[in-house]
MIFI-216972 format. One line per field, with one value per residue (C-alpha): residue number from 1; residue in one letter; x negated, y, z. Coordinates in nm, 3 decimals. Example, Ala and Ser with C-alpha at 12.3 -4.5 7.8 and 13.67 -1.06 7.14 Angstrom:
2
num = (1, 2)
residu = (A, S)
u = (-1.230, -1.367)
v = (-0.450, -0.106)
w = (0.780, 0.714)
***
This chain:
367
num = (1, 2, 3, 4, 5, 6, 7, 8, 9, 10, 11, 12, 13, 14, 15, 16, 17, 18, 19, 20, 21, 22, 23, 24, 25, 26, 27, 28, 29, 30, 31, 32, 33, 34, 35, 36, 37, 38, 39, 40, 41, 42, 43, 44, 45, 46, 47, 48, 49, 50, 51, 52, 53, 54, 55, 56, 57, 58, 59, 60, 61, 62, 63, 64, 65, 66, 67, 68, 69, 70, 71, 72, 73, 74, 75, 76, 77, 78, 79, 80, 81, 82, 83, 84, 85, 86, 87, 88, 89, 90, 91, 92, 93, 94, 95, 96, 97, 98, 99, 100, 101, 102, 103, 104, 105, 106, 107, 108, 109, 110, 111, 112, 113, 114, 115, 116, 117, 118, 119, 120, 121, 122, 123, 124, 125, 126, 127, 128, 129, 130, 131, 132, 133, 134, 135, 136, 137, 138, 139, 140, 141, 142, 143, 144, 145, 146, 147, 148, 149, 150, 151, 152, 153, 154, 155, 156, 157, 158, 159, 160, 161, 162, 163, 164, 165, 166, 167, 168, 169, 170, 171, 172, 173, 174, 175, 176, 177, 178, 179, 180, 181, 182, 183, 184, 185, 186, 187, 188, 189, 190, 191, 192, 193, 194, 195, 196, 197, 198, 199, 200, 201, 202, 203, 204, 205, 206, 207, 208, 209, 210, 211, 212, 213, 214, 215, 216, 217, 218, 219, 220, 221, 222, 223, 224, 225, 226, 227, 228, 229, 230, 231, 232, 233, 234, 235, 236, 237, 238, 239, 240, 241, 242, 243, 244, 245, 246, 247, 248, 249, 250, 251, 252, 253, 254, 255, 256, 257, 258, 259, 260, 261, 262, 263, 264, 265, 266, 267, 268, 269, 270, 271, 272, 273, 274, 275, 276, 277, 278, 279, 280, 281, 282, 283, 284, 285, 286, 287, 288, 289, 290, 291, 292, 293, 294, 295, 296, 297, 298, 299, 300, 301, 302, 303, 304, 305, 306, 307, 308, 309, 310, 311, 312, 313, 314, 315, 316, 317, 318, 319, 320, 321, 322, 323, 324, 325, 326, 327, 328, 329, 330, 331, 332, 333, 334, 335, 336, 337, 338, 339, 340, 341, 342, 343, 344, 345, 346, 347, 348, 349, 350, 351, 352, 353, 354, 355, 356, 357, 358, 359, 360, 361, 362, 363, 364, 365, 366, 367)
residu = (X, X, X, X, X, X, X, X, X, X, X, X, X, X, X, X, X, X, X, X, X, X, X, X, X, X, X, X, X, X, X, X, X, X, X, X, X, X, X, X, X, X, X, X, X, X, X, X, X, X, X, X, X, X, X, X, X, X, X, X, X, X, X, X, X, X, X, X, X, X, X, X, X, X, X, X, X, X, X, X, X, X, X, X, X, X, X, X, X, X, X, X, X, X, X, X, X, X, X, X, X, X, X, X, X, X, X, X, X, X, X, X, X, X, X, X, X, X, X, X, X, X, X, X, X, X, X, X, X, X, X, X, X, X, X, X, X, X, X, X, X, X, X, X, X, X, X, X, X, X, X, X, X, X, X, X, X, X, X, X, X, X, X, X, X, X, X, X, X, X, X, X, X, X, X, X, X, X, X, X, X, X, X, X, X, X, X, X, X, X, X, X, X, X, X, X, X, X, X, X, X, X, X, X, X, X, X, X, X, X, X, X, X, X, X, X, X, X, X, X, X, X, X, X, X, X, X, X, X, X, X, X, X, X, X, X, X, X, X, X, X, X, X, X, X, X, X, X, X, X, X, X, X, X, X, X, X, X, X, X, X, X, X, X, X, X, X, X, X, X, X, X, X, X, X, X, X, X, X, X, X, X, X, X, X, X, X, X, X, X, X, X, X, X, X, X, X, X, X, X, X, X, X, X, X, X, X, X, X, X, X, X, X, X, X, X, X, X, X, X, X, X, X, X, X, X, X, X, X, X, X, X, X, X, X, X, X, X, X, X, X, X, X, X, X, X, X, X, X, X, X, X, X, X, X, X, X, X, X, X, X, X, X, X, X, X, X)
u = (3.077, 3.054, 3.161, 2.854, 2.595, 2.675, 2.626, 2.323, 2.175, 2.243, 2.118, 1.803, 1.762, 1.746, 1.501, 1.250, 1.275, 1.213, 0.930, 0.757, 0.776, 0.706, 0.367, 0.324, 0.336, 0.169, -0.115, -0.145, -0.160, -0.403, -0.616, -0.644, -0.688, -0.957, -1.123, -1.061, -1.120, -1.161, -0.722, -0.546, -0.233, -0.281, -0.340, -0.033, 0.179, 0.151, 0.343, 0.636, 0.608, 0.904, 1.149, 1.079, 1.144, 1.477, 1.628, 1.526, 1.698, 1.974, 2.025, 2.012, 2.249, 2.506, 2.448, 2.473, 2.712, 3.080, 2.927, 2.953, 3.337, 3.395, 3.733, 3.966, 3.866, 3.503, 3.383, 3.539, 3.409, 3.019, 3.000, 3.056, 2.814, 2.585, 2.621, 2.585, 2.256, 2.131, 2.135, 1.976, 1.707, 1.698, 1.641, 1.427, 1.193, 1.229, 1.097, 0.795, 0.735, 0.782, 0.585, 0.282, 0.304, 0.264, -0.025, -0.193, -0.208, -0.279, -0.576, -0.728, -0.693, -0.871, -1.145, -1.259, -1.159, -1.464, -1.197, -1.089, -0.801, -0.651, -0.680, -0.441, -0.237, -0.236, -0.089, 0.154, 0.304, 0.260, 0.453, 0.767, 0.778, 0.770, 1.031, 1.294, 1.238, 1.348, 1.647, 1.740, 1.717, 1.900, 2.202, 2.216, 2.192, 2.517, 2.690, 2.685, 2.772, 3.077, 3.163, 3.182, 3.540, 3.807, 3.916, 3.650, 3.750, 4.064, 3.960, 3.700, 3.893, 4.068, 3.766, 3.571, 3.908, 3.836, 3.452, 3.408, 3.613, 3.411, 3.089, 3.216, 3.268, 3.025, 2.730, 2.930, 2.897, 2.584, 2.378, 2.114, 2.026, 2.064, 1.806, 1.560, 1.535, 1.468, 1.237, 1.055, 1.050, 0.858, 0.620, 0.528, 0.487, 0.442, 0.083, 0.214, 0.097, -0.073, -0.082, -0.401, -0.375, -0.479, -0.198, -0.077, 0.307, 0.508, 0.200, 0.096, -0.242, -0.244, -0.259, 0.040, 0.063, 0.349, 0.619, 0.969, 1.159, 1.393, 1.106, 0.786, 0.555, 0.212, 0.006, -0.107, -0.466, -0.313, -0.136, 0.196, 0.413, 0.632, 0.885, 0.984, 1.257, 1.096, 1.302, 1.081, 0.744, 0.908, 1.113, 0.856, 0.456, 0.253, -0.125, -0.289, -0.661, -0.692, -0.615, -0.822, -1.140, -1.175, -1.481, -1.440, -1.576, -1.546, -1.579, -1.722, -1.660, -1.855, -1.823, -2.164, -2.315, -2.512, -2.828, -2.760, -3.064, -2.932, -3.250, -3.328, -2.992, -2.946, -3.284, -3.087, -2.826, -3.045, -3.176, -2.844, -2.690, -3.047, -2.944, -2.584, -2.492, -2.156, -2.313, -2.315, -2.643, -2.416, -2.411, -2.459, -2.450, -2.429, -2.311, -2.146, -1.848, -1.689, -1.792, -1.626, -1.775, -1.819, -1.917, -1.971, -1.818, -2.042, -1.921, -2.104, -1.980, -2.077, -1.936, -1.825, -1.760, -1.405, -1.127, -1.241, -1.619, -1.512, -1.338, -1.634, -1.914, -1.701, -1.654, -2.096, -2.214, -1.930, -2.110, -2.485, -2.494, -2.306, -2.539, -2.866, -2.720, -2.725, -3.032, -3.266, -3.047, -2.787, -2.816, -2.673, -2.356, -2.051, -2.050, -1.805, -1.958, -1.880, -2.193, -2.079, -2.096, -2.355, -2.311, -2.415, -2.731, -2.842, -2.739, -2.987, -3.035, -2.843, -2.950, -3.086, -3.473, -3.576, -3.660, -3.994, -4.134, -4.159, -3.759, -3.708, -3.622, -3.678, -3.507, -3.314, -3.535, -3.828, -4.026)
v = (4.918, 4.651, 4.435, 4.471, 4.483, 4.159, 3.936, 4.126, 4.153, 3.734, 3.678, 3.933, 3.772, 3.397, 3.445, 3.658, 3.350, 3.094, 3.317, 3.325, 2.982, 2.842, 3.072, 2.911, 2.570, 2.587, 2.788, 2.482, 2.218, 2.403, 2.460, 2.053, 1.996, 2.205, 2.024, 1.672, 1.688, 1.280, 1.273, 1.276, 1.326, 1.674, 1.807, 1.619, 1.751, 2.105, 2.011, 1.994, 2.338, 2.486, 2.227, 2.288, 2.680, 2.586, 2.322, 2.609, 2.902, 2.677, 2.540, 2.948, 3.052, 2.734, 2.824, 3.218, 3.269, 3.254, 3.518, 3.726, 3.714, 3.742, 3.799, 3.582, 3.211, 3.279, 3.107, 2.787, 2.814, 2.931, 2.693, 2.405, 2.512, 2.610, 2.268, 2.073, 2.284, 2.169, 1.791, 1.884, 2.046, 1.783, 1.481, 1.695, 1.723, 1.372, 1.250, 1.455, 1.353, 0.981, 1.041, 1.192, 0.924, 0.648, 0.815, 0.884, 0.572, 0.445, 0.666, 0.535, 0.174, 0.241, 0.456, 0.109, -0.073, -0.179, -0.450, -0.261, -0.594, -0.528, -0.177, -0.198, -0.426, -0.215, 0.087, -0.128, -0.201, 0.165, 0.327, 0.067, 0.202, 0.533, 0.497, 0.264, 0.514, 0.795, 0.644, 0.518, 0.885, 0.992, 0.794, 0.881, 1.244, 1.176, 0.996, 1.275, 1.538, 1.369, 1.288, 1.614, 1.663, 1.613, 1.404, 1.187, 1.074, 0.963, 0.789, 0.639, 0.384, 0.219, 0.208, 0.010, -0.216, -0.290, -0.262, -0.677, -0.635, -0.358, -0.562, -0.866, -0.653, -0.422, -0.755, -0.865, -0.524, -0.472, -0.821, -0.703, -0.362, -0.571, -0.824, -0.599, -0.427, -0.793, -0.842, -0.555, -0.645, -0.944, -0.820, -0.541, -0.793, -1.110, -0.959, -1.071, -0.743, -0.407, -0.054, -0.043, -0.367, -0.470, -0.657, -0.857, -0.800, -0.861, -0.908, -0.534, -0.479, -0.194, -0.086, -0.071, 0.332, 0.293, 0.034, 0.121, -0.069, -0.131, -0.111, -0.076, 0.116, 0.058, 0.254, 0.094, 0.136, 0.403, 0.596, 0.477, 0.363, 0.058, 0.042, -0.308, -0.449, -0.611, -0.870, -0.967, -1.037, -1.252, -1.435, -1.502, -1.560, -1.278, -1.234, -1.034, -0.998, -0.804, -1.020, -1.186, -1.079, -0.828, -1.003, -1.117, -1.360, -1.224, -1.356, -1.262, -1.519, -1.449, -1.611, -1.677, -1.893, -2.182, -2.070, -1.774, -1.787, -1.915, -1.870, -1.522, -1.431, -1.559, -1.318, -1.017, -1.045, -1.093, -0.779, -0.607, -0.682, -0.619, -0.227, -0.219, -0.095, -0.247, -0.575, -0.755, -0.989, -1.289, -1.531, -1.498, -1.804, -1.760, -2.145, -2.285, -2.340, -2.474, -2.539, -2.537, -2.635, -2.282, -2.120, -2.209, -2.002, -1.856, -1.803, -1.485, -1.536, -1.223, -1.092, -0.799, -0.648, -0.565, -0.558, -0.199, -0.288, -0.635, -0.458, -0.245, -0.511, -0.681, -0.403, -0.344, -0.697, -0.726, -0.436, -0.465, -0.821, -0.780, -0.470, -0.676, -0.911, -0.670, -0.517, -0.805, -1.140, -1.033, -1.438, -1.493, -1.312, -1.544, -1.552, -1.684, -1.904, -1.797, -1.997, -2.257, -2.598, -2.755, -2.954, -3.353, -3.271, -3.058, -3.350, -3.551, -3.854, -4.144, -4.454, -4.733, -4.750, -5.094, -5.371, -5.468, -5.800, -5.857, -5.777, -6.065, -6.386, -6.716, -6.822, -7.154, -7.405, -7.309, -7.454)
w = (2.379, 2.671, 2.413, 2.178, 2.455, 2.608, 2.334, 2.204, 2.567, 2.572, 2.307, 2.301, 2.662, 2.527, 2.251, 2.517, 2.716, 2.453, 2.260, 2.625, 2.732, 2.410, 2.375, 2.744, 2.648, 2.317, 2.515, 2.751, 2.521, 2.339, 2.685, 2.757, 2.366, 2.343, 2.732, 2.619, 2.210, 2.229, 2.310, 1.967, 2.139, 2.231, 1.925, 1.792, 2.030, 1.895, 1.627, 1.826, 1.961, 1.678, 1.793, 2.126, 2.103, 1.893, 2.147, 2.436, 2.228, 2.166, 2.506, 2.651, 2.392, 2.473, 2.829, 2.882, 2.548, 2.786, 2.961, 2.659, 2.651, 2.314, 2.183, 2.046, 1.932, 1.856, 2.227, 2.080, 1.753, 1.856, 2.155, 1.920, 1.689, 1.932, 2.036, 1.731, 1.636, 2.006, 1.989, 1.579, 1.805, 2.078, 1.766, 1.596, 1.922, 2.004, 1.696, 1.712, 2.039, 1.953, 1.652, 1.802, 2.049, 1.813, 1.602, 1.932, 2.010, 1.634, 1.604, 1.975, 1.844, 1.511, 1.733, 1.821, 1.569, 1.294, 1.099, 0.771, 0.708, 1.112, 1.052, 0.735, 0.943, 1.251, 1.028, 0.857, 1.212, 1.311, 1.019, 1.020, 1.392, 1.346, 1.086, 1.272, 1.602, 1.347, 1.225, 1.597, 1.704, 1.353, 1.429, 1.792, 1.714, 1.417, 1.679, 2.008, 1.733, 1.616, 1.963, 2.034, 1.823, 2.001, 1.701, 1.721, 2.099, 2.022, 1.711, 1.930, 2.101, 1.784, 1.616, 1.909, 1.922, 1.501, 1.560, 1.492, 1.172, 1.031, 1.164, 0.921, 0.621, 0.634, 0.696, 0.349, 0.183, 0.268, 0.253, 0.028, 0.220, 0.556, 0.437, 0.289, 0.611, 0.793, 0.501, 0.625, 0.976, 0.889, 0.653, 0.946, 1.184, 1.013, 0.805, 0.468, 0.283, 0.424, 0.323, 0.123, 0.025, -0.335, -0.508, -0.816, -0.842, -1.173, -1.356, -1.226, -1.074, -0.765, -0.408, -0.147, -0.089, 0.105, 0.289, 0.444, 0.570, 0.254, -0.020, -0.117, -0.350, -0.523, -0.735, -1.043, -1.143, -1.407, -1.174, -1.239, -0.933, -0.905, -0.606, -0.537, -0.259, 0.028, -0.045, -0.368, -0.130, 0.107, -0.180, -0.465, -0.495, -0.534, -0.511, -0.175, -0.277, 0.034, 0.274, 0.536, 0.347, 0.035, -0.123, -0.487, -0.771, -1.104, -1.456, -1.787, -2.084, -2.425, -2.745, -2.885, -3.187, -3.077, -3.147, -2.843, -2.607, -2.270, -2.066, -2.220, -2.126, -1.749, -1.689, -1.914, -1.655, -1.337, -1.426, -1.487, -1.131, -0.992, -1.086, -1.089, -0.706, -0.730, -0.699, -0.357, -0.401, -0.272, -0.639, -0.966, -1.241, -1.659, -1.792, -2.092, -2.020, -2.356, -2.736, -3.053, -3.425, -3.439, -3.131, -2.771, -2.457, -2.214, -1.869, -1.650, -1.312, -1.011, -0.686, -0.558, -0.186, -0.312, -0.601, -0.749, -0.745, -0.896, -1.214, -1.252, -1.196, -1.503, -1.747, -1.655, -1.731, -2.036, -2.198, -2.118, -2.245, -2.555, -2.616, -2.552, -2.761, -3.027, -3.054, -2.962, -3.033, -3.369, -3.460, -3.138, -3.195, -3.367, -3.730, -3.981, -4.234, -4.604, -4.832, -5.052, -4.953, -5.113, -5.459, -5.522, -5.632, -5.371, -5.073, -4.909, -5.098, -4.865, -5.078, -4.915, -4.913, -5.038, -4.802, -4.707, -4.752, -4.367, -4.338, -4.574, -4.403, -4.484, -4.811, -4.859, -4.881, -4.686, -4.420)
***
């Protein structure tokens, strides 16, 4: 009977102890949370109130389980999973905490912070951090759990003895992975491209939704994603119309008929940007750019505060001057000549009028 009440008494007594102080701790982050609402770290750090209760229940159980005496090899066997599932708990909770920490600090910056492009940049930096902390604390976590095999000890000197080797070979086997993630350290820190950034890749129009530190995605304007290496932005040319400043020059080109009323027209499309709210009042122009025997090209040229109002501003002045066009200028539109040409008869008559006696010069002979 002894034998059943000990371990249910341990471990009845552990998770008492962990539902307590983990109601205690949530309860006083939620106290200074609630008394200074301007700190985002508070409220982040309830997030790591699960974690916390595991890595206490674990660290009770791996503490008061000998006392329970169990029989046979189960101490062995429980105490090292016991211990495995408490440095889990321990990297869990330490990522949380260095994640909260980061945000925190993220979301004070951008408090202050009125620059949309060192915002972008800011966050870049911010998530390539977050992630390389996590995969520090990942591997740590791997290692101190193998470590604790007695296999693993032994192993461990032989493999420190051949660790240069296996640094050699595994730089060679793994080149490309190793220099996508120094790619990514230098577009984090080296403001090449920024999440929310508006991008030309491949021929591709999109935004950068997200960078790691091996690739990155971006969401086409048709909801399709492309991942790409980080290796391809700091390799090859690619188009950031995001950077520095988002402001953009558009153009429309027409194909009219020569007889298309230019002045009529530059008023037609004063008075479309005048309504169009995607317009930011800083130039218009509508030229002639070019001319063929048939037609000549018009060129509408407008600005925009950014890429998506730039598309839009197009797409508006494409169709309201094509449809004005229409209904009060049809001659204006290209047409494709099919009368006959005319006949001998019907041209101008190119003979040589007569000369008058006062463009008659002096003939031989005359004084």
């Amino acid at each position: 009977m002894e034998d059943v009440v000990r371990p249910l008494a341990v471990a009845g007594g552990a998770l008492l102890i962990t539902l307590v102080a983990g109601w205690a701790a949530d309860r006083v982050v939620r106290e200074v949370a609630r008394r200074r609402p301007q700190e985002v770290l508070w409220r982040l750090l309830r997030r790591c109130r699960v974690p916390l209760r595991v890595v206490l229940c674990a660290a009770l159980l791996r503490a008061g389980y000998p006392s329970a005496e169990l029989a046979g090899d189960h101490d062995e066997v429980v105490g090292q999973v016991l211990t495995l599932v408490l440095i889990g708990a321990c990297a869990w909770l330490a990522i949380r905490l260095a994640t909260a920490i980061v945000e925190a600090g993220y979301a004070r910056y951008a408090a202050g912070q009125r620059d949309p492009a060192r915002m972008r940049r800011v966050r870049t930096q911010v998530t390539l951090i977050r992630r390389v902390v996590t995969a520090v604390i990942g591997v740590v976590a791997v290692a101190a759990m193998l470590l604790t095999f007695p296999g693993m000890r032994t192993v461990g000197t032989s493999v420190l003895a051949s660790a240069g080797l296996i640094g050699i070979v595994a730089g060679v086997a793994a080149q490309s992975t190793l220099g996508n993630l120094f790619a990514g350290l230098q577009i984090a820190f080296g403001d090449m491209v920024r999440i929310g950034d508006t991008v030309v890749v491949g021929g591709e129009w999109g935004t950068v939704e997200e960078i790691t530190l091996t690739y990155i995605v971006v969401a086409t304007w048709d909801e399709r994603r492309i991942t790409m290496p980080v290796s391809y932005f700091t390799g090859r040319p690619f188009e950031n119309w995001s950077r520095g400043n988002p402001r953009m020059t558009g153009t429309v080109f027409l194909h009219l008929d020569h007889t298309a009323p230019m002045d009529l027209m530059r008023e037609h499309l004063r008075e479309v940007l005048m309504k169009a709210p995607e317009w930011d009042g800083r130039a218009w122009s509508l030229v002639i750019t070019d001319t063929t025997p048939t037609t000549i090209q018009v060129r509408a040229l407008v600005t925009a505060k950014d890429a998506d109002d730039i598309w839009t501003l197009r797409c508006v002045v494409r169709e309201e001057l094509l449809a004005w066009l229409r209904r009060e200028h049809p001659y204006a539109l290209p047409r494709v000549n099919t009368a006959p040409a005319p006949g001998l008869d019907d041209a101008p008559d190119r003979r040589q009028a007569p000369p008058t006696s006062g463009d008659i010069g002096p003939g031989p002979g005359t004084t």
